[in-house]
C-alpha positions in Angstrom: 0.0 0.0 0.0 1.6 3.4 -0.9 0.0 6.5 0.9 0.4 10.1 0.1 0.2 13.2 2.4 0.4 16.4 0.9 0.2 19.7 2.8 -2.1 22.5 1.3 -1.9 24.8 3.9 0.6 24.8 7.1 -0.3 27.8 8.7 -2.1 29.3 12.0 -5.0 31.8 12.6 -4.6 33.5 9.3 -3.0 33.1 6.0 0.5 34.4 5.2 2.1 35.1 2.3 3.8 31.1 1.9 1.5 29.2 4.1 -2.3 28.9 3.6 -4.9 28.1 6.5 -4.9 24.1 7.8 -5.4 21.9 5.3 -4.1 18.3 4.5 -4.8 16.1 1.5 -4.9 11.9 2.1 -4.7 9.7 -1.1 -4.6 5.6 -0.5 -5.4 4.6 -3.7 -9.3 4.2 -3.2 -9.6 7.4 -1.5 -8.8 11.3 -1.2 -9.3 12.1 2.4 -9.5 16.0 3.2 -7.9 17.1 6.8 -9.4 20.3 7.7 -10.5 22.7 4.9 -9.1 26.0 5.6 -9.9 29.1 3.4 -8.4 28.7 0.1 -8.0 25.1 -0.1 -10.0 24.8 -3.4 -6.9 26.8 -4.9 -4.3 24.0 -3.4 -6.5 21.6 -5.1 -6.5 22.6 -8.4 -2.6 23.4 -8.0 -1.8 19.9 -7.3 -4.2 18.7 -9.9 -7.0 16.8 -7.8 -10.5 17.7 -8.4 -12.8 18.6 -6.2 -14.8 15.8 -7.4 -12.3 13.3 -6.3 -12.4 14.1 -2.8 -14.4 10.7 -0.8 -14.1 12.0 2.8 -13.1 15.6 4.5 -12.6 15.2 8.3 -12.8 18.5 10.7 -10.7 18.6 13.7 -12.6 21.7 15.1 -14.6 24.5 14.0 -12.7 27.6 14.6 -12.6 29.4 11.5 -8.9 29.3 10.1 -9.9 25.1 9.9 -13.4 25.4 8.0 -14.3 28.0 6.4 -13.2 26.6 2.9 -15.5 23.8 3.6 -18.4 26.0 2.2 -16.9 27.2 -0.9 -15.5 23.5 -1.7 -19.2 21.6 -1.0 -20.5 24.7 -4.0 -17.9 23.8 -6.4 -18.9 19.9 -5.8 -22.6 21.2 -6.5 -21.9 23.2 -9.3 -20.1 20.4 -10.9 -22.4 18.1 -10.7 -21.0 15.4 -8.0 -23.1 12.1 -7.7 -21.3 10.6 -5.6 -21.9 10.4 -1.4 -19.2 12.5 0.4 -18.1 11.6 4.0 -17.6 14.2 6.8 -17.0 14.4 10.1 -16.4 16.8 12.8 -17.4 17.8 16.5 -20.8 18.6 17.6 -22.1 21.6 15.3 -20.4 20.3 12.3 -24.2 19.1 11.1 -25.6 22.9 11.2 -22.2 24.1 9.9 -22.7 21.5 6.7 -26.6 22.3 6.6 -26.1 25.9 6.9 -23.4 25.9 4.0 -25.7 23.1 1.5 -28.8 25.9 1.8 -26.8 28.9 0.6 -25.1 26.3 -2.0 -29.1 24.9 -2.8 -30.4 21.7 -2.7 -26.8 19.2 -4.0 -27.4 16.7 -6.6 -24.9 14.5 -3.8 -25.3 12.8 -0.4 -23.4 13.9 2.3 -23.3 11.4 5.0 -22.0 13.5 8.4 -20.6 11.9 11.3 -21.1 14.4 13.9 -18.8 13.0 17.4 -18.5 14.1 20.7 -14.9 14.0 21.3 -14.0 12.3 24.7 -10.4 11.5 26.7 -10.9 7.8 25.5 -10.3 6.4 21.8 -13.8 6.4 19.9 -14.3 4.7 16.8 -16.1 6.8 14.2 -16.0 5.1 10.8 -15.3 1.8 9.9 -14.6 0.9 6.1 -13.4 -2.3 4.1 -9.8 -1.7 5.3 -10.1 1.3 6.5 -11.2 3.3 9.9 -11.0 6.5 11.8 -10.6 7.0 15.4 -10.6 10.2 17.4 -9.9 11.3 21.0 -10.5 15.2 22.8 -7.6 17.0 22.2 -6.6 20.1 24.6 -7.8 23.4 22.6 -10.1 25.8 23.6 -13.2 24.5 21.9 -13.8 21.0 21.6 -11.3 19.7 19.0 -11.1 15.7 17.4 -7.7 14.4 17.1 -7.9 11.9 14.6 -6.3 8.3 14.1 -6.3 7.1 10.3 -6.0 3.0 10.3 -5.5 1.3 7.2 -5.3 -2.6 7.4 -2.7 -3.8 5.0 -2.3 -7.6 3.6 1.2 -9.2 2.8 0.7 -12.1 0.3 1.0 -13.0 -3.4 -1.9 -12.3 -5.4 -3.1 -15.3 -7.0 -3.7 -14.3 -10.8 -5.2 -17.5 -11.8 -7.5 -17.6 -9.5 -9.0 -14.4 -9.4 -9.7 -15.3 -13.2 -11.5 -18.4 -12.2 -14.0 -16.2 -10.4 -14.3 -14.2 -13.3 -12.8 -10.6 -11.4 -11.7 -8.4 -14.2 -8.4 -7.1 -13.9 -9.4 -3.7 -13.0 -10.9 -4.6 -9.8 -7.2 -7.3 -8.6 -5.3 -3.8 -7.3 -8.9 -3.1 -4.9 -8.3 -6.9 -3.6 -4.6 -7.0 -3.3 -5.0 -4.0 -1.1 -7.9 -5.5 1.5 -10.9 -4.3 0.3 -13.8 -6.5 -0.9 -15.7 -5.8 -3.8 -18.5 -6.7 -6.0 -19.2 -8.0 -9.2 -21.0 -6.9 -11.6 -23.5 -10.4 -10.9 -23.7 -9.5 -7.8 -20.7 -12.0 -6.5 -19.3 -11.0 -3.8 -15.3 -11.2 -3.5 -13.0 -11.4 -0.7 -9.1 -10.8 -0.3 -8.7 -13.8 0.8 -10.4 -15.4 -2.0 -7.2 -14.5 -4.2 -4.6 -13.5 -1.7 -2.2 -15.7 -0.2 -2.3 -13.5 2.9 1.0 -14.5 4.9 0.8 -11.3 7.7 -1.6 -8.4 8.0 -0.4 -4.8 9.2 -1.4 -1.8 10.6 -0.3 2.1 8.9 -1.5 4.5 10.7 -1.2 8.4 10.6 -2.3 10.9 13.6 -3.3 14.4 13.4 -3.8 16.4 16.5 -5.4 19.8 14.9 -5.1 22.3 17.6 -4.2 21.1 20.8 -2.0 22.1 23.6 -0.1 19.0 24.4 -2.7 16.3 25.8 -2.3 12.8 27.5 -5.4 12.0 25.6 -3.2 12.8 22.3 0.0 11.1 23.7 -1.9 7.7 24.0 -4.2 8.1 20.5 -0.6 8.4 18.7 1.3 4.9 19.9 2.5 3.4 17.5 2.0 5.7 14.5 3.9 5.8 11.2 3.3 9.2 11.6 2.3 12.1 13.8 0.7 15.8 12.4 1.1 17.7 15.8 0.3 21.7 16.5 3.6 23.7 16.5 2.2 27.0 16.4 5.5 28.4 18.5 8.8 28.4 19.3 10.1 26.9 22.6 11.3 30.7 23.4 7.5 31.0 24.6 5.7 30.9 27.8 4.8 27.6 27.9 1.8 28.2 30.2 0.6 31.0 27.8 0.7 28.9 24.7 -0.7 25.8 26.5 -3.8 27.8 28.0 -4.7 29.3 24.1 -4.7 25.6 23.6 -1.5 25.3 20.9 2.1 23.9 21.5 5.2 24.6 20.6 7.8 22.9 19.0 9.8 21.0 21.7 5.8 20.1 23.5 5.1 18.4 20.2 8.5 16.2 20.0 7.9 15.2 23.8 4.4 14.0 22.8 6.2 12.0 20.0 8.6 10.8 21.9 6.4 9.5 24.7 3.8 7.8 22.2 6.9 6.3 20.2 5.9 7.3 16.6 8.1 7.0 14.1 8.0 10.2 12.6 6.9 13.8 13.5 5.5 16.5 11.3 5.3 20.0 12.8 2.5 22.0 11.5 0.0 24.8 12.5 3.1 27.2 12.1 2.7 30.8 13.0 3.3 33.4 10.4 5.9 34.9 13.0 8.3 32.3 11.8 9.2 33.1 8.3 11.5 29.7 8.2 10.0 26.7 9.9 13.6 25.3 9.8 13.9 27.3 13.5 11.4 25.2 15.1 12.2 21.6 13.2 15.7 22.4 15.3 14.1 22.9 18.3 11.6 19.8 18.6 15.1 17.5 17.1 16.9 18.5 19.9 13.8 15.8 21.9 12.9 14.2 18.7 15.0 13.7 16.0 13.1 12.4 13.0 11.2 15.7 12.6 10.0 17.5 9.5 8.2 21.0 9.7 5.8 21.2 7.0 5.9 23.9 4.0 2.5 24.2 2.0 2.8 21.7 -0.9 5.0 19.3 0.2 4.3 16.0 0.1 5.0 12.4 2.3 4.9 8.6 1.6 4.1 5.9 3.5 4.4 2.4 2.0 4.0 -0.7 3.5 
């Protein structure tokens, strides 16, 4: 399985001049997943060449404006482009009204959008559960109720069997879907599994965290074990008051390294950067110094995870 993570936007509270508001693009293969939609994230889109169209599920950490008010814009352009397809969101209490509010202004959407509205809590929640896929989210530590979410994708290790899977009858187009976990179904009506053509030797677990705003948080810390890779808040430097920037419910960079640290991830990504910080290289150097495989995003760049 090869996953890609591609910043849009990096920044915090407002946009700057190199870093657009909080928003991070997911592709597995089967799915573009939308983190956040901060203003202007239609623009990112159609710089990287994805369609709004192409976007399956959009998941909103919290509903402070910097993180959701592209959202609007993006579910019009869907509209106005005639989607068909269901669209998956999810967010914290309010995020139903938020959606609602924005689909009557847009008019009535010739798609279905399926919400998932959760009421963040300490412990790990399951919210969506897909053929090798699901989300899980826990109460991060901002100042209005914010979802840090888990992404889990189940992957299989095997050989595809070729020869069998044209014994069923599974055109070729549909081998990559099975070879990756996910069931699917014919156009008969057959039903297929992965293991109906996969010589599955070991399953594994990817799985990527992202915190949105969040001072840093227990609840965070134990959400994150064992994750290929952490999005943590670094709004500041470590040259802050600590107890300032914990109580407007952000971190800084050295609070985000000790929360990868203590869950044991394998790799930090410092985002949510203030505009004060013209090179995010200052605070990369600061978290290193606890964590040392640290990145600080830039708006564009892109990650990938294979397995």
């Amino acid at each position: 399985m090869l996953i890609r993570i591609t910043f849009l936007g990096t920044g915090a509270g407002m946009p700057g001049k190199d870093r657009y508001l909080p928003a991070i693009l997911v592709e597995d293969g089967l799915r573009k997943i939308l983190l956040d939609a901060g203003e202007g994230v239609q623009y990112r889109l159609f710089e990287i060449g994805v369609s709004p169209l192409k976007i399956t599920h959009i998941f909103i950490t919290h509903l402070h404006g910097d993180h959701v008010f592209g959202l609007p814009g993006l579910l019009a352009t869907m509209a106005m482009l005639g989607r068909k397809e269901d669209l998956v969101i999810s967010g914290p209490s309010g995020i139903v009204n938020f959606v609602k509010s924005s689909m009557e202004i847009v008019g009535d959407p010739p798609f279905h959008v399926r919400i998932y509205e959760i009421e963040p809590s300490i412990g790990i929640k399951d919210v969506i559960n897909e053929e090798n896929f699901s989300l899980q989210c826990t109460l991060a530590k901002h100042t209005v109720p914010d979802c840090a979410y888990s992404l889990n994708w189940r992957t299989y290790v095997g050989r595809f069997n070729p020869e069998r899977a044209k014994e069923l009858g599974v055109p070729i187009t549909l081998w990559k879907r099975l070879h990756m976990g996910e069931t699917v179904v014919l156009n008969d009506g057959r039903v297929i599994k992965p293991e109906d053509v996969v010589e599955i030797r070991s399953s594994g677990l990817v799985k990527v965290v992202y915190t949105g705003d969040t001072a840093p948080a227990d609840s965070v810390v134990e959400i994150s074990r064992g994750a290929q890779v952490l999005i943590h808040d670094s709004t500041f430097s470590m040259i802050e008051d600590g107890n300032l920037i914990w109580n407007q419910g952000h971190s800084r960079s050295v609070d985000a390294a000790r929360v990868a640290k203590e869950a044991g991830v394998e790799r930090l990504v410092l985002t949510h950067i203030s505009n004060r910080y013209s090179d995010p290289e200052l605070l990369a150097a600061e978290a290193s110094e606890v964590f040392p495989n640290v990145i600080a995003a830039r708006d564009l760049m892109s990650l990938m995870i294979t397995s």
